[in-house]
One Martini backbone bead per residue (centre of mass of N, CA, C, O) as a GRO file, in nm:
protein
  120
    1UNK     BB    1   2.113  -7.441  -1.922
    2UNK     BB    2   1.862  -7.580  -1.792
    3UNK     BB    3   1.866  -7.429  -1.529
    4UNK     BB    4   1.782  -7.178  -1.619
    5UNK     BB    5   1.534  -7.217  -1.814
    6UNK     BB    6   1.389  -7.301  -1.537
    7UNK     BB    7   1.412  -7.054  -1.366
    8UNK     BB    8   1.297  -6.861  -1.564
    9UNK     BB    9   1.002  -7.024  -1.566
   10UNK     BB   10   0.947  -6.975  -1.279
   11UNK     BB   11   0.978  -6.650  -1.280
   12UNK     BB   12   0.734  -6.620  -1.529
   13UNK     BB   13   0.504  -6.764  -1.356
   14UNK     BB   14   0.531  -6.578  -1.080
   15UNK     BB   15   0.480  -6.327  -1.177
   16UNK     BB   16   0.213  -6.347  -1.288
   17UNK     BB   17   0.067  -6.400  -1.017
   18UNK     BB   18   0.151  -6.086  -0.922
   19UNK     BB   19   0.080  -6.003  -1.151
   20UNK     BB   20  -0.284  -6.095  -1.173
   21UNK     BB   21  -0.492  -5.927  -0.951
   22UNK     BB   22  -0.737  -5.858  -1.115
   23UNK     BB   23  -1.017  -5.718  -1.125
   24UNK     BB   24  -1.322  -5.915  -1.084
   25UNK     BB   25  -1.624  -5.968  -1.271
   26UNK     BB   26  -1.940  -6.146  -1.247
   27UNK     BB   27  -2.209  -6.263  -1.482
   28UNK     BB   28  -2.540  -6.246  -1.647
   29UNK     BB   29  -2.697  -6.274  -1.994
   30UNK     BB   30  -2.987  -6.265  -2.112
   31UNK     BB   31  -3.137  -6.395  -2.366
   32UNK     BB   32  -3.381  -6.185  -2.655
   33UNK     BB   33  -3.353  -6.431  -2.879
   34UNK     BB   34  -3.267  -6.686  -2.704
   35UNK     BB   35  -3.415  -6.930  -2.532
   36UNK     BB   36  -3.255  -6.988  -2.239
   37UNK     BB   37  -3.005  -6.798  -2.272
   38UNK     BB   38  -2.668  -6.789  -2.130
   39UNK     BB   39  -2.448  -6.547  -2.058
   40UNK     BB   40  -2.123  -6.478  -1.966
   41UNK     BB   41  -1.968  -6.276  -1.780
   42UNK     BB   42  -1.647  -6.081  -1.788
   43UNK     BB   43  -1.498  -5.831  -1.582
   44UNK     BB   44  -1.112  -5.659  -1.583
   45UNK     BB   45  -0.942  -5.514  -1.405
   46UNK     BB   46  -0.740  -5.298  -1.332
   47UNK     BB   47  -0.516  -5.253  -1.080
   48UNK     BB   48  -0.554  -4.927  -1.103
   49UNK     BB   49  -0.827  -4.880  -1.058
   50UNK     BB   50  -1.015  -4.566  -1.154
   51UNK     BB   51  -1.339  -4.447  -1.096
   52UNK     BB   52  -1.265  -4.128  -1.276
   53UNK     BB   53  -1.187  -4.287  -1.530
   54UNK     BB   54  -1.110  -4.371  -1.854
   55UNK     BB   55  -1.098  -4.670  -2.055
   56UNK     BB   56  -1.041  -4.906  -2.240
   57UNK     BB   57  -1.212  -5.157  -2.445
   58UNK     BB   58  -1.181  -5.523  -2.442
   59UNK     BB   59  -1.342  -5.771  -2.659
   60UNK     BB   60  -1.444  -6.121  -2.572
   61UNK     BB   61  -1.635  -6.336  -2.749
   62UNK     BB   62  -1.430  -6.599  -2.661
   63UNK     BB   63  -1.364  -6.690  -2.349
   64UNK     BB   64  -1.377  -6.978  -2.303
   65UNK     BB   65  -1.129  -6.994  -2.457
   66UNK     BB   66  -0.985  -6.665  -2.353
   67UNK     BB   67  -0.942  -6.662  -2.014
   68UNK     BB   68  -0.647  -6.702  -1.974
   69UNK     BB   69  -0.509  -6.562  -2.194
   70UNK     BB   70  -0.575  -6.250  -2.199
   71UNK     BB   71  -0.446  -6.209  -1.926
   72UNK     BB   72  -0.181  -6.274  -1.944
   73UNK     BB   73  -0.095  -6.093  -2.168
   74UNK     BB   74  -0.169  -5.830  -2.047
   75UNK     BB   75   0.025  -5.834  -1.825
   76UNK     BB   76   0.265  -5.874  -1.974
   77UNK     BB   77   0.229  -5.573  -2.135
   78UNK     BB   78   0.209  -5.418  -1.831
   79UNK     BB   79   0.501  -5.518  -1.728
   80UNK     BB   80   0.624  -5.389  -2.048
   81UNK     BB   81   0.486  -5.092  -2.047
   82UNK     BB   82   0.296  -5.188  -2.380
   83UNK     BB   83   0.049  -5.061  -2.219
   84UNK     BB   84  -0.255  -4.938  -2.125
   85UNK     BB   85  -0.471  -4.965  -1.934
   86UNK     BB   86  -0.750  -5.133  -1.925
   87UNK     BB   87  -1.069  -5.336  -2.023
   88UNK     BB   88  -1.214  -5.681  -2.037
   89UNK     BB   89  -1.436  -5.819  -2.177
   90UNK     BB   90  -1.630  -6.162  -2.140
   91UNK     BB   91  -1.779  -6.328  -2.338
   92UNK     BB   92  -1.953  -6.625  -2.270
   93UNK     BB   93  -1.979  -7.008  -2.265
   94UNK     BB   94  -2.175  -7.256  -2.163
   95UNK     BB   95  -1.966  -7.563  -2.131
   96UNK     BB   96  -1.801  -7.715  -2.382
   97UNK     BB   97  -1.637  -7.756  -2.673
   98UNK     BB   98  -1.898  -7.778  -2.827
   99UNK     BB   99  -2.102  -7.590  -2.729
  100UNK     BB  100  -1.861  -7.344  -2.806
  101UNK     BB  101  -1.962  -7.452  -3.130
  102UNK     BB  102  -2.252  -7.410  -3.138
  103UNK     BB  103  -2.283  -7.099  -3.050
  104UNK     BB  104  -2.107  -6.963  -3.225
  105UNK     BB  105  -2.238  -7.046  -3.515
  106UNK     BB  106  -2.514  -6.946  -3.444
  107UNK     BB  107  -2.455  -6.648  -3.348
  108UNK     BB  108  -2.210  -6.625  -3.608
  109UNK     BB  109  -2.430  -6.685  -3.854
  110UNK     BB  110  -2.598  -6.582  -4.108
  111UNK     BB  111  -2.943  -6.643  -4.163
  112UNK     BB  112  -3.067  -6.361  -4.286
  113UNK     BB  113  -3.145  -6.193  -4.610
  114UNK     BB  114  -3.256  -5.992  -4.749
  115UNK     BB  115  -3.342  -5.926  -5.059
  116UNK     BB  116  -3.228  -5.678  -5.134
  117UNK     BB  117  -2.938  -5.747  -5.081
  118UNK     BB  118  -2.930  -5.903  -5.328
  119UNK     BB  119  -2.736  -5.972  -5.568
  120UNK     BB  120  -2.813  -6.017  -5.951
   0.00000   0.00000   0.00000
């Protein structure tokens, strides 16, 4: 039973690498909010990608964390026909873990509220 499920595992991590060769994008876009800040873009394109149709954009604003696990789900879902080609944009930032957790709190915590805004 243990060599099946070996056999079955390595089955399914070589299939991985054969559906999983999506056309990627790699760029930066300059923040025009916090001085010196740069995000790094990451555009994955559907392996059937014809620049003539329209398709659903799915955005990951924390790439960093999930540019491994985001395409290989995705893969794994038009694998399983279970999906329609899709691009996948990841916003993503430089550094370690430390880094991407200071920058995701700056970034996504309000930090004014106008005074209206306020309820009494």
């Amino acid at each position: 039973m243990k060599t099946r499920l070996l056999i079955l595992s390595c089955l399914l991590l070589a299939l991985n690498g054969v559906y999983s060769q999506n056309l990627k994008h790699q760029f930066e876009i300059h923040s025009t909010s916090v001085e010196g800040e740069t995000y790094p873009i990451e555009v994955v394109l559907p392996d059937e990608y014809d620049s003539t149709l329209l398709y659903p954009v799915l955005y990951f604003t924390d790439w960093w964390f999930s540019s491994e696990t985001g395409p290989q789900f995705y893969n794994r879902m038009r694998l399983a026909e279970a999906i329609e080609p899709i691009i996948i944009v990841g916003i993503g930032t430089e550094g370690d873990m430390n880094d991407w957790v200071l920058e995701r709190t700056r970034d996504l915590t309000p930090t004014h509220l106008p005074e209206r805004d306020i309820p009494d």
